[in-house]
C-alpha positions, 0 to 999 in steps of 0.5 A: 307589244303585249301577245295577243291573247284571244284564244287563252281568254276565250276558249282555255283547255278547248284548244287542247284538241287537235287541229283537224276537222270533223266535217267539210264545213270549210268556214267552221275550219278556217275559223278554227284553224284562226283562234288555234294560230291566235293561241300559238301567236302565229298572228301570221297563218290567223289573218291569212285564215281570216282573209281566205273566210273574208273573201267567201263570206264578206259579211261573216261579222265574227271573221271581221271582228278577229281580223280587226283584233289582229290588225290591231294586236300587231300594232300593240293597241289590243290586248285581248278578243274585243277590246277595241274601242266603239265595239258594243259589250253586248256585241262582243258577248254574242261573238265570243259566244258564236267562236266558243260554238264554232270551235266546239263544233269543230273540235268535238264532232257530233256522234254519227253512230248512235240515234237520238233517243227521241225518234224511237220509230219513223214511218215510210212518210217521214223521209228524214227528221230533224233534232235541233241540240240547243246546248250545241247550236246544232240542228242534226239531220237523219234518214229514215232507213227501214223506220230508224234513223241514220245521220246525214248531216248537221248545221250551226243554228241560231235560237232566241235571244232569251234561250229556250222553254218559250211559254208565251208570245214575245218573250224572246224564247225558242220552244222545246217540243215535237213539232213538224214543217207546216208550209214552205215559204219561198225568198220572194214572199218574205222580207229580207231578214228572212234570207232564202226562205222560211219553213213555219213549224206547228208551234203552239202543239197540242201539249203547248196549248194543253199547258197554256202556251202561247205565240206562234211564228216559229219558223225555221229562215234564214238570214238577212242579205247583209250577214253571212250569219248569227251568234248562237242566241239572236232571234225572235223564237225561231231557228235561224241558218246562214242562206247556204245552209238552209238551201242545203236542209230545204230539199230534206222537209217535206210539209206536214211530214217532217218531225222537228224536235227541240231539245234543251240537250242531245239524248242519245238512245239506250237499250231501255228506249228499245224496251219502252218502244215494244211495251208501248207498241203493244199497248198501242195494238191493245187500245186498237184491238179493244176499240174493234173489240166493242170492248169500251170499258176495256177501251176507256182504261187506255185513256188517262184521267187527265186525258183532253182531246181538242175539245173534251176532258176524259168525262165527256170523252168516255160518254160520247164514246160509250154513246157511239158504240152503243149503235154499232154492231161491228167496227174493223181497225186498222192503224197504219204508218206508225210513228213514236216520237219521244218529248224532250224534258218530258219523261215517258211521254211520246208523240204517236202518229198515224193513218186509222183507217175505220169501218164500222156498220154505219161510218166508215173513215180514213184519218190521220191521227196523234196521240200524246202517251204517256207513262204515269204509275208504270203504265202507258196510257194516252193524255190527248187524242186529235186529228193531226 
């Protein structure tokens, strides 16, 4: 009989590592654990490794498929992963791909001592914030401990069938962006497909629409009753977790609070980002002062020339502004749980978040606003301004 060869196909020098695992994620260990036995030819300690996920997950299909393969590999029929008959070539694919994921979790761990570098500072509202590393089928958890963040824990996630960069609607395709939890969607509100619940996610943003993209309906769900979970690239657009995990994550989002960002690729924080963060705070307490100031030609150089608000370029902007503060006498400003959020794949752009509280000698409001800065010739200047 030809040995069975799974491991050697499949995964190369990614079982070189050690057999241990990072977390207490006991599926992604027993997995792990399986294609390792496959790659030593103990056919033995994999089925019993494969039987013991079966029993708690009778609907893991990448555990059902492996242990097919190795009922068949013992009886000499198969000569590597997926090569029985009546099995679909797309089928296959998606499962090597959630294997070569799930033993990549296990065998190269997440780094737990540094911040991501798009969470620069998060207010006292935000009590946790949520990264999702696509290249790694991971969405990464972390605390707001004194506005920095601290990791808690993290999750294997599906993302759409045709990858990221979504540009518009129906094309398969999970956006890359800042976005927060808009609403919290219980099970008996929602089909089956979408498991133990859903979290809508405020997809298109203000720089998706400013750059035309369309589509909406992204959603952080779960899976469907019959499916313990997916490979890698399987939805629609959304950001996808097995039933159990999503329950875990749920009591971590707070509706219109928790920031979500999608990344093509991890970026972890660098002595630059802590440089970048206090040149823009400062130029951030600039814009208030010389607003309170009455200063608005001060004001205005805040804002960039290609700069757009929900409804107006930067010409029609500095008019209304220069009208408005030609009726005041006085305006006090305060600004009020801050947050930066850097844009992932978009260099020296940030998401500021905050409560304006404004008094002036005839109006006086509280909001909270979002401003998109960016860095263009070496300075920081803002590109869109809304209510958030």
């Amino acid at each position: 009989m030809r040995p069975f060869i799974l491991g050697v196909l499949l995964f190369g020098q990614l079982f070189a590592a050690a057999d241990a695992a990072p977390d207490s994620r006991t599926t992604e260990t027993r997995m792990a654990k399986s294609l390792l036995a496959v790659r030593n030819n103990r056919l033995d300690i994999a089925m019993n490794e494969v039987d013991s996920l079966l029993q708690v997950n009778p609907n893991y299909k990448l555990a059902q498929l492996v242990k097919g393969d190795l009922l068949m590999a013992k009886a000499g029929a198969i000569s590597g992963f997926g090569n029985a008959p009546h099995v679909s070539g797309d089928k296959i694919q998606d499962m090597r791909d959630e294997a070569r994921v799930r033993l990549q979790r296990t065998q190269a761990p997440s780094q737990t001592s540094r911040a991501p570098h798009y969470l620069w500072q998060l207010n006292a509202q935000q009590k946790y914030a949520l990264v999702v590393d696509t290249s790694r089928s991971t969405l990464y958890v972390y605390e707001n401990v004194n506005g920095e963040p601290r990791y808690l824990t993290d999750f294997y996630v599906t993302i759409g069938k045709l990858g990221t960069e979504k540009v518009s609607t129906g094309d398969q395709r999970t956006p890359i962006g800042v976005y927060f939890i808009q609403a919290n969607l219980p099970k008996n509100q929602l089909a089956d497909m979408y498991g133990s619940g859903a979290f809508p996610l405020s997809y298109p943003n203000e720089w998706d629409r400013k750059n035309g993209r369309t589509g909406s309906g992204i959603w952080l769900h779960g899976t469907s009753s019959d499916t313990y979970s997916r490979p890698p690239r399987a939805s629609n657009g959304c950001v996808v977790l097995n039933n159990d995990d999503l329950n875990k994550l749920a009591p971590y989002l707070q509706v219109g609070i928790t920031p979500v960002i999608i990344t093509n690729k991890m970026a972890w924080s660098t002595q630059e980002d802590e440089a970048e963060r206090t040149t823009l705070l400062h130029e951030i307490e600039r814009w208030r002062q010389d607003w309170a100031s009455l200063n608005t030609g001060a004001y205005l150089k805040h804002y960039a020339r290609n700069f757009s608000s929900d409804n107006a370029d930067y010409e029609a902007w500095a008019r209304q502004k220069q009208a408005v503060n030609a009726g005041k006498s006085w305006i006090k400003l305060n600004l009020n749980d801050v947050s930066l959020l850097t844009y992932p794949e978009q260099p020296g752009m940030v998401v500021v978040n905050f409560e304006q509280d404004y008094s002036s000698s005839n109006l006086s409001n509280r909001m909270k606003k979002r401003q998109y800065w960016i860095k263009q010739n070496k300075q920081w200047q803002i590109i869109y301004e809304g209510s958030a």
